[in-house]
N, C-alpha and C positions, 0 to 999 in steps of 0.2 A: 504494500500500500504506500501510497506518495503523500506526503505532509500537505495541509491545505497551503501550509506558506509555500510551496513550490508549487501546487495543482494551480493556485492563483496566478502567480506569476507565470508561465507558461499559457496560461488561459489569455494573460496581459500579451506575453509573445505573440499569442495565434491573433491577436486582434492586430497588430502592429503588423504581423505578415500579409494578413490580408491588405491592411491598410497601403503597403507595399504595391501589392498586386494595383491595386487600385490603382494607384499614381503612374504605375509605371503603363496600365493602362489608359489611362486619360493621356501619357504623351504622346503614346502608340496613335494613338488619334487625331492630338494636336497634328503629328506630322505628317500622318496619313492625309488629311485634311489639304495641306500644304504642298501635297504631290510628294514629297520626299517619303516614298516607299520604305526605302533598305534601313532610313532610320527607324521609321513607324516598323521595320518587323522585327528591330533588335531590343525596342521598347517592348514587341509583344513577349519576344521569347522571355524578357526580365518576367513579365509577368505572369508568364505559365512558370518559371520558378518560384517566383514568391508564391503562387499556389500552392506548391511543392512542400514549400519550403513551413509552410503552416498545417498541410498533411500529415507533414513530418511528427510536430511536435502533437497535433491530434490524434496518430496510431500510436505516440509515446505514452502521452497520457491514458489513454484503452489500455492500452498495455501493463501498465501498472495501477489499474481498478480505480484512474481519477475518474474526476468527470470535465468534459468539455462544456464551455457556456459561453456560445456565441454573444459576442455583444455590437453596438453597431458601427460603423464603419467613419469616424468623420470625412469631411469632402475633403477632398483635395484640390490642389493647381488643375488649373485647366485649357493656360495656353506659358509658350515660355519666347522669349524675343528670340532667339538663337538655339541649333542645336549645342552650340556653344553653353549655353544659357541652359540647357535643360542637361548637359553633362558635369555639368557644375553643383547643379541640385540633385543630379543624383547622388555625388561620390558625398555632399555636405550628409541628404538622407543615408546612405551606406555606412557614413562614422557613426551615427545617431543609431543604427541596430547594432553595428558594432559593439558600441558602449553597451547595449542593450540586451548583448548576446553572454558581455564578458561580465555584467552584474547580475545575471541568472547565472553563468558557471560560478561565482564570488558564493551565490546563495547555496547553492550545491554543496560546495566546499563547506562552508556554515553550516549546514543541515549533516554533515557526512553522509550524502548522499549521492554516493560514487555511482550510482546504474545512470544517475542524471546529469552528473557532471561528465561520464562519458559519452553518454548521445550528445550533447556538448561540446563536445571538441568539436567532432564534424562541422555543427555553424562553426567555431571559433575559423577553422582553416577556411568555408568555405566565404565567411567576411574579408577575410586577407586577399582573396581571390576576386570578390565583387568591387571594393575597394583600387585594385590592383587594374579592372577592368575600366574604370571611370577615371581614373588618372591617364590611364595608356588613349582613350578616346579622346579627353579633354586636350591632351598635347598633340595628337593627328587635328585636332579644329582647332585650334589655337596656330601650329606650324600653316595651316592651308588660308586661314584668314577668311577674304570674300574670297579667293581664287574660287570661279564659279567649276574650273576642270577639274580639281580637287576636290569639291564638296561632290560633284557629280560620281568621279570616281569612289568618294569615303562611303556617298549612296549605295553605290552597286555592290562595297563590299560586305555590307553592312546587312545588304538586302541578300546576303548568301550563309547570314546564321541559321542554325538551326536549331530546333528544343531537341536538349537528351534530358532525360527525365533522372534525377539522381539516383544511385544507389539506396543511399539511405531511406529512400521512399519505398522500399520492399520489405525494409529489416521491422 
């Protein structure tokens, strides 16, 4: 059985992942909107992660006889000046689960509850990765500026991600 102070907070995660999904849906749109494709489908694929990524901690909590309690979603952004401009708000949002992933592992550790602070790691590494992914984008639009053959180009490649569905979302 999992501590209410941890079933909570994880409850607070899945609400925050969703909240994720959300955002990174509403950019997916902003740029779809905009004709820029390949960005609007690297926004989408963020947000079939973030879906993932809240599955995750809901077959954890199952898993250990919590209970899940959806709550609701606040709004989000819904337009940003720049892809520039909206990879900037991601990797700001990115540190913000970050802290958020590493003050749930803190709680873990506080609880001695090692089965949680090991499903745990996995966000830890996989923050370092999202993080990692918004720095590397924000420096490819930052180097390319207005260059319109550049943004067309960061388009097409952008527009060639795909969703792999994590491991952790089977265990």
């Amino acid at each position: 059985m999992i501590s209410n102070k941890i079933q909570d907070a994880i409850n607070a995660q899945i609400n925050a992942e969703f909240w994720s999904a959300y955002l990174y849906l509403s950019m997916s749109m902003h740029f779809e909107s905009e004709g820029r494709t390949g960005i609007a489908n690297w926004f989408k694929i963020q947000f079939q992660e973030e879906q993932a990524h809240a599955q995750i901690f809901i077959n954890y909590l199952n898993q250990r006889g919590g209970r899940v309690t959806l709550m609701p979603i606040d709004a989000v952004p819904t337009s940003w000046q720049s892809p520039l401009d909206a990879f900037k708000a991601t990797l700001e949002h990115e540190q913000k689960v970050t802290a958020m992933i590493n003050a749930l592992f803190s709680l873990a550790e506080s609880e001695n509850d090692y089965a949680t602070r090991d499903r745990l790691s996995w966000f830890v590494s996989e923050q370092v990765e999202e993080e990692d992914n918004a720095r590397q984008l924000i420096d490819k639009f930052s180097l390319i500026g207005d260059n319109g053959m550049g943004l067309y180009m960061l388009d097409q490649e952008l527009g060639s991600r795909v969703y792999n569905a994590p491991a952790a979302l089977n265990e």
